[in-house]
Each structure stands twice: as structure tokens, then as C-alpha cells.
N, C-alpha and C positions, 0 to 999 in steps of 0.2 A: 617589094618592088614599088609597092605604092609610096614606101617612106623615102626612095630614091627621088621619084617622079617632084615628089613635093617639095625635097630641097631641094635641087637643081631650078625648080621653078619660084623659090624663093630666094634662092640666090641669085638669077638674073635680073627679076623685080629688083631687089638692094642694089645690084652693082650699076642698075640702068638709073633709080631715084638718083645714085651719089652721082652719074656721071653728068646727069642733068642737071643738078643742083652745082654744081661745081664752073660750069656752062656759064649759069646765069652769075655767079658770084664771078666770073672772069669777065662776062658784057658787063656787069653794075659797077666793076671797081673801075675798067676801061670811061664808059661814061663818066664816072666820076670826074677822071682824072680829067678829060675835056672838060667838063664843066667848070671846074677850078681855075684851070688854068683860062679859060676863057674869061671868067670873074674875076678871079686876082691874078695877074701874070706876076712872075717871079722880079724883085725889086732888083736884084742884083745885076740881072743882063739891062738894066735902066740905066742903073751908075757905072758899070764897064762901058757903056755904049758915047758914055758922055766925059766920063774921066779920060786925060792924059794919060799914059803910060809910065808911071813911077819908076825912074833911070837911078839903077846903083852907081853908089858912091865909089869912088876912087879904089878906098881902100878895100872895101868888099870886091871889087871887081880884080885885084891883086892875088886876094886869096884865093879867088876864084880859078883865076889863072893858074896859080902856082899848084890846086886840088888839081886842077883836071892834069898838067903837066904832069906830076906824080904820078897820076895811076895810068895814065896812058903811057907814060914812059917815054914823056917828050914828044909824042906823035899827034896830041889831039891841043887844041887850044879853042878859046875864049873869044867871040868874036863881038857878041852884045851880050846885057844881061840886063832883065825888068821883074821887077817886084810885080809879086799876083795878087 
């Protein structure tokens, strides 16, 4: 009984270190992620924010047309279309 008593009580000590250990590795990577992003903010919402919007060409907007008409079977169509 006693070797009952002792794992059961060594198994909750384990599953309670990992559940708190795992606690702080979800706040440290959270902070992390603020920290980063507060230091280096990401370059690319800079240059979306300042760039035009890159308008397809003629031809690509054809085919474009002509895809969606195909699979929608004539029911769906093309109304703008911009490079990402």
C-alpha cells in the first residue's frame, strides 16, 4: 500500500512541475513575442501601407475572366483584380 501511496504522490509532483513549467514557457514566449514586435515591427505592413496597389494587366485579367467563367459555368465573373 505504501508503494501505492508513493507513486500516486510522485505522479502528481511530475504532472504539476510539467504543468507549471510549461505555464511559464507559454508567458516567456507570449512576452517574447511583444517584445519583438515592439523592437522591430514587421517591414512588410511599411511597404503595403505606402505602396499603390499593383493593377493586372489586360491580358491576365482575360484569363482570369475566362477561369472563373469555366468553373462557375457562366454564373460567377471578374470584377477587379490586384497583385499581392
Amino acid at each position: 500500500m505504501d508503494n501505492i501511496e508513493l507513486g500516486l504522490q510522485l505522479m502528481v509532483v511530475g504532472m504539476s512541475a510539467v504543468f507549471l513549467i510549461l505555464i511559464i514557457v507559454i508567458w516567456g514566449g507570449k512576452l517574447l513575442i511583444k517584445a519583438v514586435n515592439k523592437i522591430a515591427p514587421e517591414e512588410e505592413s511599411l511597404k503595403k501601407a505606402s505602396a499603390a496597389p499593383a493593377v493586372v494587366d489586360n491580358t491576365t485579367m482575360a484569363v482570369l475572366q475566362q477561369v472563373v467563367a469555366q468553373v462557375t459555368g457562366g454564373k460567377g465573373r471578374v470584377v477587379s483584380a490586384k497583385k499581392v
